[in-house]
C-alpha positions as CSV (number, residue, x, y, z in Angstrom):
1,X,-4.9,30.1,-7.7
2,X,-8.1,29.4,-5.8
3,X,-9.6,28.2,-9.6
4,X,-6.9,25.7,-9.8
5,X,-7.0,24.2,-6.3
6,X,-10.4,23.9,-7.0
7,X,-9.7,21.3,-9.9
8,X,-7.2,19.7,-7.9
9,X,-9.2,18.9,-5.8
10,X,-12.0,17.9,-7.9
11,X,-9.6,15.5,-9.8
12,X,-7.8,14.4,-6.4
13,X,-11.4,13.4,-5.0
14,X,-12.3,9.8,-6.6
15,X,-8.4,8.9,-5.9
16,X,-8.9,9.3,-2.8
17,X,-11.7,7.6,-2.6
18,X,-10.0,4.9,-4.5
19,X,-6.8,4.8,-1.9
20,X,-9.5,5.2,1.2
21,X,-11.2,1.7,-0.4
22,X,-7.4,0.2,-0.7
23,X,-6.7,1.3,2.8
24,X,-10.0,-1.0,3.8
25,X,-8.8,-3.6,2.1
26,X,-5.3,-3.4,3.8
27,X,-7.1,-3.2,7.5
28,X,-8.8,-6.5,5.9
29,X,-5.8,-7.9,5.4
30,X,-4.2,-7.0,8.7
31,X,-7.2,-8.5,10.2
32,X,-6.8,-11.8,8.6
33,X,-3.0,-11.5,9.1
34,X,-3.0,-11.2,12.8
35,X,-5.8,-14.2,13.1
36,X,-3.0,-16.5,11.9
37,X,-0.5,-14.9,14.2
38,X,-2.7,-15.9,17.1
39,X,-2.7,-19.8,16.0
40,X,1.6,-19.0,15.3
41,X,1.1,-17.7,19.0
42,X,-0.1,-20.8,20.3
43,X,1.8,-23.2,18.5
44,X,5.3,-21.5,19.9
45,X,3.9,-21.5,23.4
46,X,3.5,-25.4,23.1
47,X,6.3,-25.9,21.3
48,X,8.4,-23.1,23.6
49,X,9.6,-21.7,20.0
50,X,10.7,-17.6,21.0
51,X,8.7,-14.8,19.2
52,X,12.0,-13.5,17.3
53,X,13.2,-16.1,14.7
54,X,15.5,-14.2,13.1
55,X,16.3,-16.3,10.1
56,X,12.5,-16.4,9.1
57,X,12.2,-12.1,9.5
58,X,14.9,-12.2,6.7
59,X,13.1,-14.6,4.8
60,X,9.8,-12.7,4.6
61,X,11.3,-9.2,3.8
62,X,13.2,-11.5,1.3
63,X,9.9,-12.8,0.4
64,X,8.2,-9.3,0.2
65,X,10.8,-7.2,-1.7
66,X,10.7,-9.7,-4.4
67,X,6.8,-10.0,-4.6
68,X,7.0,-5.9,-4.8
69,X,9.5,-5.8,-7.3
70,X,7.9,-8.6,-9.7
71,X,4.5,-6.1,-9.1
72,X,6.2,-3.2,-9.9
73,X,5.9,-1.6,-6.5
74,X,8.8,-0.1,-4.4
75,X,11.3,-3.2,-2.5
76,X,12.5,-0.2,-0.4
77,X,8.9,0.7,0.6
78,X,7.2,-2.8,0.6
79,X,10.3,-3.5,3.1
80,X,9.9,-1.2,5.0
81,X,6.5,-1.7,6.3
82,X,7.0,-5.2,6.7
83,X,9.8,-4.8,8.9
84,X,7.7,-2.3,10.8
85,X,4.7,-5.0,11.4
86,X,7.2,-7.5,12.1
87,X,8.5,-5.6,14.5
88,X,5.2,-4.8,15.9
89,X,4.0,-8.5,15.7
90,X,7.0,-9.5,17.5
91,X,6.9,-7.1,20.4
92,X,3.4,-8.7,20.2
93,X,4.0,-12.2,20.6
94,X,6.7,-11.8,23.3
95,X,3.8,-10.0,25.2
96,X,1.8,-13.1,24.9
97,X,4.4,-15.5,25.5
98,X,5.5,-13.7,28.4
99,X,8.8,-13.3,27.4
């Protein structure tokens, strides 16, 4: 068994590599992401706009399931994190709109 994990692991190595070079490129993205939430920020603190807007969360995991789906990559998944970093970003914003 020891021979065989030994391959595995061998094989598993430049895939990991290859997801630990995607995963840099998602922190990129994240990066860039919350940069623009910081101008969203101060636009809804001059324009008193809430954090929550619920129509436009539905909109973007609208958005995202069917850009996942049209790339071949799980809705269910591609929803799911979304709705997590929405949820995040919002908790976020309501922090720095003192709401």
């Amino acid at each position: 068994m020891a021979a065989d994990e030994a391959r595995a692991a061998t094989a598993l190595a430049p895939l990991r590599a290859e997801i630990d070079a995607i995963d840099a490129d998602l922190v990129a993205l994240i990066a860039k992401r919350m940069a623009v939430v910081e101008r969203v920020i101060a636009v809804k603190r001059a324009a008193g706009i809430p954090a929550l807007l619920n129509d436009r969360v539905e909109e973007v995991a609208a958005h995202v399931r069917h850009r996942a789906a049209a790339l071949g990559a799980p809705p269910d998944l591609a929803e799911t994190v979304w709705r997590a970093m929405m949820d995040w970003i919002i908790t976020y914003e309501d922090e720095k709109l003192g709401q």
